[in-house]
N, C-alpha and C positions, 0 to 999 in steps of 0.2 A: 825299391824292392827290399824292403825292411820285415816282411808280414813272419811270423813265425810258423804259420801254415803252408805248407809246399802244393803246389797244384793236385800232386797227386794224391797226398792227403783229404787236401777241399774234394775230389771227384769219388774218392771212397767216404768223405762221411757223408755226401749225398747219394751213393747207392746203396746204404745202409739206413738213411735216413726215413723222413715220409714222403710218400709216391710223388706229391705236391712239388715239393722239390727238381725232381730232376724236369716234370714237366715244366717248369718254371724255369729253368736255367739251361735243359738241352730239348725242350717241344717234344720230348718222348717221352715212353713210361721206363721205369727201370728195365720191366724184360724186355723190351726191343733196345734200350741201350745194350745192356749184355748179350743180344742176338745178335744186333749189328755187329760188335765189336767180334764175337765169335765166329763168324760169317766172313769178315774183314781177315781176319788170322788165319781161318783154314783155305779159302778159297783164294784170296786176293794176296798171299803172303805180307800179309800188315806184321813186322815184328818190333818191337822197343828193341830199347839200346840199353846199355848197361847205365845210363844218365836218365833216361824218361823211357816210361810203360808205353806201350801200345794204347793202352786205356787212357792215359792223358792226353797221348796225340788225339784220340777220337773225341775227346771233351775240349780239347783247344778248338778244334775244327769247327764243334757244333755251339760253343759258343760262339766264336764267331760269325757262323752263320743265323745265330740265335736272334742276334742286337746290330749286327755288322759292326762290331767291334773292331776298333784299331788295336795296331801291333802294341800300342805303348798300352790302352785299360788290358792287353791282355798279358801281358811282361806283369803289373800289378797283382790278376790275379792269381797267375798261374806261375809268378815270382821266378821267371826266367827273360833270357835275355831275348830281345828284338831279334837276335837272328837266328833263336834257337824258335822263338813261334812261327817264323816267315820260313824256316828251310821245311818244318814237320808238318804246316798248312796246307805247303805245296806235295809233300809226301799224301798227305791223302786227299788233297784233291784229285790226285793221280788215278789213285785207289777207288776210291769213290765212282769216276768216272768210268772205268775199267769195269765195275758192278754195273753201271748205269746200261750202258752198251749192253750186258747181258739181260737185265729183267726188264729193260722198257722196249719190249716189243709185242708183235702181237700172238694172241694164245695161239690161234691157229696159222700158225705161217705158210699152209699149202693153200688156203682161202678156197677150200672147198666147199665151203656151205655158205648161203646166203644168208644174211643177217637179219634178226627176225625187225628190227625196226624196218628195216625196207621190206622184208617180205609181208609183212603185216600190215604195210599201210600203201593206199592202191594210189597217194600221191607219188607216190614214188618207184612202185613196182607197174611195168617191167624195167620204167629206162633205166634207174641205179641197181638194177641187180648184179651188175658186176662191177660194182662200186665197191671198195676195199676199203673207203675212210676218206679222212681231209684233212687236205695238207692248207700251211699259212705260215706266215712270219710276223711275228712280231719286235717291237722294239723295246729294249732292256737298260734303264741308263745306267750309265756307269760312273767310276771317279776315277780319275787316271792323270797325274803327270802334267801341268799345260804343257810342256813340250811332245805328249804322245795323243792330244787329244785329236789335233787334227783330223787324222782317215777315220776317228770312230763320228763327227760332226758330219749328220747328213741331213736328212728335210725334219728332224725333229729341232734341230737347229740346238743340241747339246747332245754333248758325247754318248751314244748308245752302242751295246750290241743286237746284231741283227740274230734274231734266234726263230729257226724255224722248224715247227712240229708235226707229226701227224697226230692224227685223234682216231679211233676207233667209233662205231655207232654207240658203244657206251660210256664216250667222252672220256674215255682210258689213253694216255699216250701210249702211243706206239714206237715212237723215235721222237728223239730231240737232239740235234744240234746245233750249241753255242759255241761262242767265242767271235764270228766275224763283228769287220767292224761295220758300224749304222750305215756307212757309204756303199757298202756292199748291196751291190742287185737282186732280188729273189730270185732269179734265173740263175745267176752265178751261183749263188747257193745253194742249190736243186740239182745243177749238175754235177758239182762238185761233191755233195752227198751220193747220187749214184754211180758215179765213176773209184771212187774209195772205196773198197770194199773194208776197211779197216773203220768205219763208221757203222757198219751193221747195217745196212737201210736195207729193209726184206724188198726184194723187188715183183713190183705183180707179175703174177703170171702173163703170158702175151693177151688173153679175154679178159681180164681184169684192167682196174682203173684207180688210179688218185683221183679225188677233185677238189679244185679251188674251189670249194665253195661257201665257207663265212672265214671270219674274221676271231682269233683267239685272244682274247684279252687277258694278260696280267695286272692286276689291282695289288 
Protein backbone atom coordinates (compact mmCIF):
# COMPACT_ATOMS: atom_id res chain seq x y z
CA UNK A 1 0.00 0.00 0.00
CA UNK A 2 2.57 2.60 -1.36
CA UNK A 3 -0.06 4.53 -3.96
CA UNK A 4 -0.13 8.20 -3.30
CA UNK A 5 -3.72 8.35 -4.11
CA UNK A 6 -6.03 7.63 -0.87
CA UNK A 7 -9.33 5.88 -1.64
CA UNK A 8 -11.13 8.73 -0.94
CA UNK A 9 -9.40 10.86 -3.36
CA UNK A 10 -9.76 7.83 -6.31
CA UNK A 11 -13.82 8.00 -5.37
CA UNK A 12 -14.02 11.92 -5.64
CA UNK A 13 -11.94 12.17 -8.88
CA UNK A 14 -14.43 9.65 -10.41
CA UNK A 15 -17.56 11.59 -9.22
CA UNK A 16 -16.06 14.51 -10.93
CA UNK A 17 -14.81 12.70 -13.67
CA UNK A 18 -16.72 11.28 -17.02
CA UNK A 19 -20.11 9.39 -16.34
CA UNK A 20 -18.12 6.24 -18.03
CA UNK A 21 -16.21 6.14 -15.13
CA UNK A 22 -18.15 5.47 -12.14
CA UNK A 23 -20.33 3.11 -14.44
CA UNK A 24 -17.21 1.28 -14.94
CA UNK A 25 -15.94 0.79 -11.49
CA UNK A 26 -19.41 0.98 -9.39
CA UNK A 27 -22.42 -0.23 -12.24
CA UNK A 28 -24.09 3.10 -11.49
CA UNK A 29 -24.26 6.48 -12.88
CA UNK A 30 -22.88 9.27 -10.72
CA UNK A 31 -26.53 10.50 -9.66
CA UNK A 32 -27.73 7.26 -8.16
CA UNK A 33 -24.19 6.95 -6.53
CA UNK A 34 -24.96 10.33 -4.82
CA UNK A 35 -28.65 9.27 -4.32
CA UNK A 36 -27.68 6.21 -2.82
CA UNK A 37 -25.13 7.52 -0.65
CA UNK A 38 -27.67 10.23 0.43
CA UNK A 39 -30.53 7.86 0.94
CA UNK A 40 -28.03 5.64 2.98
CA UNK A 41 -27.20 8.89 5.46
CA UNK A 42 -30.60 10.22 5.93
CA UNK A 43 -32.58 7.08 6.28
CA UNK A 44 -30.35 4.26 7.10
CA UNK A 45 -27.86 6.26 9.60
CA UNK A 46 -24.75 5.54 7.26
CA UNK A 47 -22.06 7.95 9.08
CA UNK A 48 -18.03 8.10 8.35
CA UNK A 49 -15.61 8.37 10.91
CA UNK A 50 -13.11 10.83 11.35
CA UNK A 51 -10.50 8.13 9.34
CA UNK A 52 -12.95 7.21 6.24
CA UNK A 53 -16.10 9.14 4.44
CA UNK A 54 -19.42 7.51 4.32
CA UNK A 55 -18.71 8.02 0.58
CA UNK A 56 -15.62 5.56 0.50
CA UNK A 57 -17.34 3.02 2.57
CA UNK A 58 -20.13 3.02 -0.27
CA UNK A 59 -17.36 2.80 -3.11
CA UNK A 60 -15.44 0.07 -1.00
CA UNK A 61 -18.71 -1.89 -0.87
CA UNK A 62 -19.71 -1.38 -4.62
CA UNK A 63 -16.55 -2.21 -5.77
CA UNK A 64 -16.47 -5.18 -4.21
CA UNK A 65 -19.62 -6.19 -5.32
CA UNK A 66 -18.49 -4.67 -8.78
CA UNK A 67 -15.46 -7.58 -9.71
CA UNK A 68 -15.98 -9.73 -6.21
CA UNK A 69 -12.92 -8.34 -5.14
CA UNK A 70 -10.81 -9.56 -2.37
CA UNK A 71 -9.83 -7.76 0.78
CA UNK A 72 -6.06 -7.64 -0.42
CA UNK A 73 -7.07 -5.86 -4.60
CA UNK A 74 -9.03 -3.83 -2.40
CA UNK A 75 -6.41 -2.75 0.68
CA UNK A 76 -4.39 -1.77 -2.82
CA UNK A 77 -6.90 0.35 -4.08
CA UNK A 78 -8.37 2.00 -1.55
CA UNK A 79 -4.75 2.00 0.35
CA UNK A 80 -6.24 0.83 3.61
CA UNK A 81 -5.81 -2.08 5.73
CA UNK A 82 -7.54 -5.72 5.60
CA UNK A 83 -9.41 -4.99 8.53
CA UNK A 84 -10.39 -1.61 8.03
CA UNK A 85 -12.29 -2.94 4.30
CA UNK A 86 -13.62 -6.18 6.14
CA UNK A 87 -15.10 -4.19 9.39
CA UNK A 88 -16.88 -1.18 6.85
CA UNK A 89 -18.02 -4.18 4.20
CA UNK A 90 -19.89 -5.57 6.84
CA UNK A 91 -21.13 -1.95 8.01
CA UNK A 92 -23.02 -1.63 4.89
CA UNK A 93 -23.86 -4.77 4.25
CA UNK A 94 -25.92 -4.29 7.18
CA UNK A 95 -27.14 -0.98 5.79
CA UNK A 96 -27.87 -2.12 2.61
CA UNK A 97 -29.90 -4.96 3.76
CA UNK A 98 -32.01 -2.82 6.23
CA UNK A 99 -32.86 -0.67 2.76
CA UNK A 100 -33.48 -4.01 0.97
CA UNK A 101 -36.23 -5.17 3.62
CA UNK A 102 -37.93 -1.78 2.89
CA UNK A 103 -38.10 -1.22 -1.01
CA UNK A 104 -38.24 -4.88 -2.24
CA UNK A 105 -41.71 -5.38 -1.67
CA UNK A 106 -44.88 -5.36 -3.27
CA UNK A 107 -46.66 -1.87 -4.49
CA UNK A 108 -49.77 -2.90 -3.24
CA UNK A 109 -49.62 -4.76 -0.06
CA UNK A 110 -53.56 -4.97 0.79
CA UNK A 111 -53.59 -7.05 -2.98
CA UNK A 112 -56.78 -5.66 -3.56
CA UNK A 113 -56.82 -5.69 -7.14
CA UNK A 114 -56.21 -8.38 -9.63
CA UNK A 115 -53.33 -8.31 -11.71
CA UNK A 116 -54.12 -7.32 -15.22
CA UNK A 117 -51.72 -10.34 -16.67
CA UNK A 118 -54.17 -12.83 -14.95
CA UNK A 119 -57.00 -10.72 -15.41
CA UNK A 120 -56.40 -10.28 -19.03
CA UNK A 121 -55.48 -13.58 -20.04
CA UNK A 122 -58.49 -16.39 -19.76
CA UNK A 123 -55.60 -19.08 -19.36
CA UNK A 124 -55.43 -18.07 -16.28
CA UNK A 125 -58.43 -16.27 -15.02
CA UNK A 126 -60.65 -17.26 -12.80
CA UNK A 127 -58.34 -19.93 -11.03
CA UNK A 128 -55.11 -17.51 -10.38
CA UNK A 129 -57.21 -14.70 -9.60
CA UNK A 130 -56.27 -14.59 -6.20
CA UNK A 131 -52.89 -15.39 -6.96
CA UNK A 132 -50.57 -12.70 -5.39
CA UNK A 133 -47.14 -13.91 -7.22
CA UNK A 134 -44.43 -16.88 -7.11
CA UNK A 135 -42.40 -17.89 -4.74
CA UNK A 136 -38.93 -20.45 -5.50
CA UNK A 137 -35.57 -20.89 -4.31
CA UNK A 138 -32.71 -20.88 -5.82
CA UNK A 139 -29.05 -21.74 -5.52
CA UNK A 140 -26.01 -19.14 -4.98
CA UNK A 141 -22.48 -20.48 -4.81
CA UNK A 142 -20.38 -19.41 -2.52
CA UNK A 143 -16.57 -19.31 -1.31
CA UNK A 144 -16.12 -19.90 2.27
CA UNK A 145 -13.40 -21.35 4.53
CA UNK A 146 -12.91 -25.35 3.87
CA UNK A 147 -13.55 -25.71 7.44
CA UNK A 148 -17.15 -23.91 7.08
CA UNK A 149 -18.15 -25.35 3.77
CA UNK A 150 -19.79 -28.34 4.92
CA UNK A 151 -23.63 -27.30 5.89
CA UNK A 152 -23.42 -24.85 2.76
CA UNK A 153 -22.61 -28.62 0.52
CA UNK A 154 -25.91 -29.94 -0.69
CA UNK A 155 -27.33 -31.60 -3.95
CA UNK A 156 -25.25 -29.01 -5.99
CA UNK A 157 -22.54 -30.94 -4.56
CA UNK A 158 -20.36 -27.25 -3.87
CA UNK A 159 -20.88 -24.88 -1.29
CA UNK A 160 -24.21 -22.67 -1.99
CA UNK A 161 -26.67 -20.56 -0.59
CA UNK A 162 -30.10 -21.32 -0.67
CA UNK A 163 -31.97 -18.04 -1.50
CA UNK A 164 -35.56 -17.83 -1.88
CA UNK A 165 -37.87 -15.02 -3.72
CA UNK A 166 -41.06 -13.92 -4.64
CA UNK A 167 -41.81 -12.32 -8.10
CA UNK A 168 -44.63 -10.30 -8.75
CA UNK A 169 -46.79 -10.70 -12.36
CA UNK A 170 -44.18 -8.10 -13.43
CA UNK A 171 -41.26 -10.09 -12.57
CA UNK A 172 -40.45 -7.35 -9.96
CA UNK A 173 -39.24 -8.88 -6.64
CA UNK A 174 -41.17 -8.64 -3.92
CA UNK A 175 -39.05 -10.37 -0.98
CA UNK A 176 -35.75 -11.88 -1.04
CA UNK A 177 -34.12 -13.85 1.50
CA UNK A 178 -30.53 -14.93 1.61
CA UNK A 179 -27.95 -16.35 3.65
CA UNK A 180 -29.07 -20.08 4.39
CA UNK A 181 -26.95 -22.74 3.86
CA UNK A 182 -27.51 -25.11 0.19
CA UNK A 183 -28.46 -27.97 2.79
CA UNK A 184 -31.20 -26.11 3.95
CA UNK A 185 -34.98 -27.29 2.75
CA UNK A 186 -37.39 -24.89 1.02
CA UNK A 187 -39.97 -25.73 3.55
CA UNK A 188 -37.68 -24.78 6.31
CA UNK A 189 -37.17 -21.74 4.48
CA UNK A 190 -40.68 -20.54 3.88
CA UNK A 191 -41.53 -21.15 7.29
CA UNK A 192 -39.01 -19.58 8.75
CA UNK A 193 -39.55 -16.49 6.57
CA UNK A 194 -43.29 -16.25 7.68
CA UNK A 195 -42.78 -16.94 11.32
CA UNK A 196 -40.09 -13.78 11.49
CA UNK A 197 -41.76 -10.86 11.28
CA UNK A 198 -38.35 -9.05 11.13
CA UNK A 199 -37.84 -10.35 7.40
CA UNK A 200 -40.84 -8.19 6.05
CA UNK A 201 -42.61 -11.10 4.09
CA UNK A 202 -46.17 -9.30 3.40
CA UNK A 203 -48.38 -12.19 4.22
CA UNK A 204 -51.63 -12.84 1.81
CA UNK A 205 -54.57 -12.12 3.01
CA UNK A 206 -56.72 -15.39 4.09
CA UNK A 207 -58.40 -15.39 -0.09
CA UNK A 208 -55.20 -14.92 -1.45
CA UNK A 209 -52.27 -17.31 -2.57
CA UNK A 210 -48.40 -17.86 -3.32
CA UNK A 211 -47.58 -20.32 -5.96
CA UNK A 212 -44.79 -22.65 -6.64
CA UNK A 213 -45.06 -22.27 -9.81
CA UNK A 214 -41.57 -22.00 -12.07
CA UNK A 215 -38.21 -21.96 -11.42
CA UNK A 216 -35.96 -18.46 -10.89
CA UNK A 217 -32.87 -18.53 -12.52
CA UNK A 218 -29.58 -16.44 -11.58
CA UNK A 219 -26.98 -16.37 -14.53
Amino acid sequence: MDSRQSGDAWIREILDGHESRCQINFRMSKTVFKSLLRVLETRYNLQGTRRISSKEMLGIFLYILRIGASVFQCRERFQRSGWTISQHFAIMLEKISQMAMDIIAPNDRSFSTIPEQILNDSRYMPHFKDCIGAIDSTHIHVILPPNEQIPYIGRKCVPTQNVMAVCDFNMCFTFVVAGWEGTAHDTRIFLDAIRDPQLKLSHPPNDKFLSFVFQITFK
